[in-house]
C-alpha positions in Angstrom: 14.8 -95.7 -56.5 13.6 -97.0 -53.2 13.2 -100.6 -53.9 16.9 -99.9 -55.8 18.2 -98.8 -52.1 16.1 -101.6 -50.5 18.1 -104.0 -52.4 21.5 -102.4 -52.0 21.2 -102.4 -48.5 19.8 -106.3 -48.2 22.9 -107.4 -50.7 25.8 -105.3 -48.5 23.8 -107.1 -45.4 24.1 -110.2 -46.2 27.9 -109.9 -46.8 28.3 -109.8 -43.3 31.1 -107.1 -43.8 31.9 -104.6 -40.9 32.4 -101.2 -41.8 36.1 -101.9 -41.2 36.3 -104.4 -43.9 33.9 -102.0 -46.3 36.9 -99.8 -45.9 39.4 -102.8 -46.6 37.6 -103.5 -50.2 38.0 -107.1 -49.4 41.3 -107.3 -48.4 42.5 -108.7 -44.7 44.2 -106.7 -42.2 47.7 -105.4 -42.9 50.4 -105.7 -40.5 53.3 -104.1 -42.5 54.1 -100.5 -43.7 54.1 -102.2 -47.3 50.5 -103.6 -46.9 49.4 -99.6 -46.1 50.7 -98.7 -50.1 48.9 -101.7 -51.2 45.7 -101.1 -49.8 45.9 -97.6 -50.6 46.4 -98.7 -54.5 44.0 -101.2 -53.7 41.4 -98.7 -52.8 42.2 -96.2 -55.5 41.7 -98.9 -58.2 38.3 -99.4 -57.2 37.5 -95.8 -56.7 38.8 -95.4 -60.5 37.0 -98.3 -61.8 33.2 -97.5 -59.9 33.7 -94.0 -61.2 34.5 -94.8 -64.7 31.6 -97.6 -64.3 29.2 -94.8 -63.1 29.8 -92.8 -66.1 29.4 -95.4 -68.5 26.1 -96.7 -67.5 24.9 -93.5 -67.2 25.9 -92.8 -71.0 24.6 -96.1 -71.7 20.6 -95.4 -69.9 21.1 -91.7 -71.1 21.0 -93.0 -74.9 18.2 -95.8 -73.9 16.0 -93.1 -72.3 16.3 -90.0 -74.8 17.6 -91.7 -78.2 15.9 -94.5 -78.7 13.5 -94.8 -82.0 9.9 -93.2 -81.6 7.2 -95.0 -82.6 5.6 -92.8 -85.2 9.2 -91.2 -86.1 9.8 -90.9 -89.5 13.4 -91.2 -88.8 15.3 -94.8 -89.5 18.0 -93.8 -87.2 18.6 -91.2 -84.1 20.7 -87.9 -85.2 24.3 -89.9 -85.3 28.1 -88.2 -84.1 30.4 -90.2 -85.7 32.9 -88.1 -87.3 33.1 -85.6 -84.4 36.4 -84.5 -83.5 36.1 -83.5 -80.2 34.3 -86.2 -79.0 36.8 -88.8 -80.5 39.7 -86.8 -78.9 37.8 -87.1 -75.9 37.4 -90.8 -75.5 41.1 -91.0 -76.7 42.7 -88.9 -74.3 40.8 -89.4 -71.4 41.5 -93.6 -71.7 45.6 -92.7 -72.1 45.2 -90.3 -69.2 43.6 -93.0 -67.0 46.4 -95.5 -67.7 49.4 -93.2 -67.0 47.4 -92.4 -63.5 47.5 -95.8 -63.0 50.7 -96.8 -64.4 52.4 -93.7 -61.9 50.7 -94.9 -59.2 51.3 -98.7 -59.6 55.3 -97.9 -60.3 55.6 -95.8 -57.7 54.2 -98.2 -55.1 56.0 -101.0 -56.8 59.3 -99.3 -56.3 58.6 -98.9 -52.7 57.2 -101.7 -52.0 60.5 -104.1 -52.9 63.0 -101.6 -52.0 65.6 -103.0 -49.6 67.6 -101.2 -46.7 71.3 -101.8 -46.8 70.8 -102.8 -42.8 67.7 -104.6 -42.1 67.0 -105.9 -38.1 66.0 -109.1 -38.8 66.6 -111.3 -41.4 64.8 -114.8 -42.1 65.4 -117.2 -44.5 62.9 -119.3 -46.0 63.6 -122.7 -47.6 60.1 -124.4 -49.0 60.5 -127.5 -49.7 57.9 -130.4 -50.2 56.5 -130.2 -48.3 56.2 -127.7 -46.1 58.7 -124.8 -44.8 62.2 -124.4 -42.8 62.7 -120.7 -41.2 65.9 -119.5 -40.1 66.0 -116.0 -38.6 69.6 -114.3 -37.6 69.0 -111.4 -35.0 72.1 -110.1 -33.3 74.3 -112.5 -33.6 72.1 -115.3 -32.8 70.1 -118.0 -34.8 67.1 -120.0 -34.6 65.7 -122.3 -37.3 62.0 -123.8 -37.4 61.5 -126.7 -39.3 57.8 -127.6 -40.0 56.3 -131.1 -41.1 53.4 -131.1 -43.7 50.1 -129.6 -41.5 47.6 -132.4 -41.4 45.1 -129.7 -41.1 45.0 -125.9 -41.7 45.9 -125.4 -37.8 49.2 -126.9 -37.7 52.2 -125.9 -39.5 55.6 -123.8 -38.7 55.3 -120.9 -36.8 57.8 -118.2 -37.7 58.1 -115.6 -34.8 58.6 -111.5 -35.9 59.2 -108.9 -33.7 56.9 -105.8 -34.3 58.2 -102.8 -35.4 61.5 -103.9 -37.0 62.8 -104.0 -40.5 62.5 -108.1 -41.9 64.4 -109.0 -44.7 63.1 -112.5 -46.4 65.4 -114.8 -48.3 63.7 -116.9 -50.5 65.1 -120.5 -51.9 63.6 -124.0 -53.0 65.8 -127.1 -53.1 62.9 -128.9 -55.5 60.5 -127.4 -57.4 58.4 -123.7 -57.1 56.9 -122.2 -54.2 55.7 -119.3 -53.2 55.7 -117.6 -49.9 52.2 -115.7 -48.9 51.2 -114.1 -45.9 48.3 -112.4 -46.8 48.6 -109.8 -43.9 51.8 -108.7 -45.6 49.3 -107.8 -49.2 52.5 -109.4 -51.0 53.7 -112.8 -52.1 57.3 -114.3 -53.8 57.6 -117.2 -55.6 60.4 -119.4 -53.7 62.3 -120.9 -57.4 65.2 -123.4 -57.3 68.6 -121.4 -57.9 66.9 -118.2 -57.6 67.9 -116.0 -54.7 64.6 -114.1 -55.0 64.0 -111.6 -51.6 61.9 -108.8 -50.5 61.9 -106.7 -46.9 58.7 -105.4 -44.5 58.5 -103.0 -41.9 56.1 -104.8 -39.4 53.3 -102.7 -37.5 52.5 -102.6 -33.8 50.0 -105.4 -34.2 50.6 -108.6 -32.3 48.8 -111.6 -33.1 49.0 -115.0 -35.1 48.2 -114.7 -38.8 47.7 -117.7 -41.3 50.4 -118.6 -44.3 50.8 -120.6 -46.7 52.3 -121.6 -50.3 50.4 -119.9 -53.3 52.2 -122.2 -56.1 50.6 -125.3 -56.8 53.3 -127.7 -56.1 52.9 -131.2 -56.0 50.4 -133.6 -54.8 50.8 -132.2 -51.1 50.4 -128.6 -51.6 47.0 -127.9 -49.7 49.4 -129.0 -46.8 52.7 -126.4 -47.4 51.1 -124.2 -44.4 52.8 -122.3 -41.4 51.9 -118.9 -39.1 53.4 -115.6 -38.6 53.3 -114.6 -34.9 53.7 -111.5 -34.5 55.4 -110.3 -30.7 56.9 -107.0 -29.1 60.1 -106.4 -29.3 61.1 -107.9 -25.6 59.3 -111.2 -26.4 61.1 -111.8 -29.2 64.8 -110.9 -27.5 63.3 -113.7 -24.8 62.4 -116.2 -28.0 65.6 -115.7 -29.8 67.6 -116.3 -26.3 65.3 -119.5 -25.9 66.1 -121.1 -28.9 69.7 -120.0 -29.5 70.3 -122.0 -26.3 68.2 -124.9 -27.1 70.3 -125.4 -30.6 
């Protein structure tokens, strides 16, 4: 049990994870009220699956350690329970009872996550094309558009600009083949498809910053270069952006 410790602790060391991204499972910083149900069902799926892992290897090294053959045992076989009614009741009902946990959970999240508000504050829309993205956000009135070039390395691209703490509604269309539109701060993707209105809507947190995008749909010869950034700005800095470029169009 020691050296088993040892080891634990040297693997989770050389991760190089914080505690902060322990607590993450894996997954990068949110910056929307969405990404918070995500990582929540995010974290409950593991919590599930370790649990249900932990009581399966311990069944498992239960019946290696106390039912294995004897050496001078008579017996050809351990005492069998095959035939037992409550244990095959048991690992029927507790399996079906696992999936509808899961199944509740994952609708319920699901529902939220792509529900819409009639009156969002922002709303963006987002043409991919090959290769690489246009952005046009209406915000009171006014409009600004960002067209972007194919990045000729992953720190170029289009920059769309969000205000924090505001309701953004994302219209999704393709004039050429399928995208799909991934920030992976929002924990969500869509796939941008020729004649298909698809959209979705996110309630951005108070967390300003740049965070990396990029298509998630493998799309042509060019697609490693289909990449753009979210900047993320308070509410005032974006009235000033939106101002800025409404005049400069």
């Amino acid at each position: 049990m020691p050296r088993a410790a040892a080891l634990a602790l040297l693997l989770v060391s050389l991760t190089a994870c914080s505690a902060e991204d322990w607590s993450r499972a894996g997954l990068p910083e949110g910056i929307t009220k969405q990404s918070e149900a995500v990582q929540s069902l995010w974290n409950g799926s593991w919590i599930a699956a370790l649990a249900t892992g932990v009581v399966v290897w311990g069944l498992i090294l239960w019946s290696v350690a106390f039912h294995r053959k004897k050496k001078n045992s008579k017996e050809e076989l351990p005492p069998q329970v095959r035939y037992n009614l409550p244990i095959e009741i048991l690992y029927t009902v507790v399996p079906i009872i696992m999936v509808g946990v899961f199944f509740f959970f994952t609708a319920r999240d699901q529902n939220y996550i792509t529900s819409m508000s009639p009156k969002p504050d922002v709303t963006v829309k987002v043409e991919g094309f090959q290769w690489s993205w246009r952005f046009t956000t209406d915000y009171s009135g006014k409009t600004a558009q960002v067209v972007g070039e194919p990045a000729a390395d992953y720190m170029q691209g289009p920059q769309l600009v969000l205000p924090a703490g505001k309701k953004i509604k994302f219209l999704l269309n393709s004039p050429d083949v399928i995208h799909s539109f991934w920030v992976p701060a929002f924990h969500f993707k869509l796939d941008v498809i020729p004649g298909v209105n698809n959209r979705f809507e996110v309630e951005t947190l108070n967390k300003p910053g740049v965070y990396a995008g990029r298509c998630a749909e493998l799309c042509g010869v060019d697609h490693s270069r289909m990449l753009f950034s979210v900047k993320l700005v308070t509410p005032a800095e974006f009235d000033q952006y939106i101002a800025s470029q409404a005049g400069a169009q």
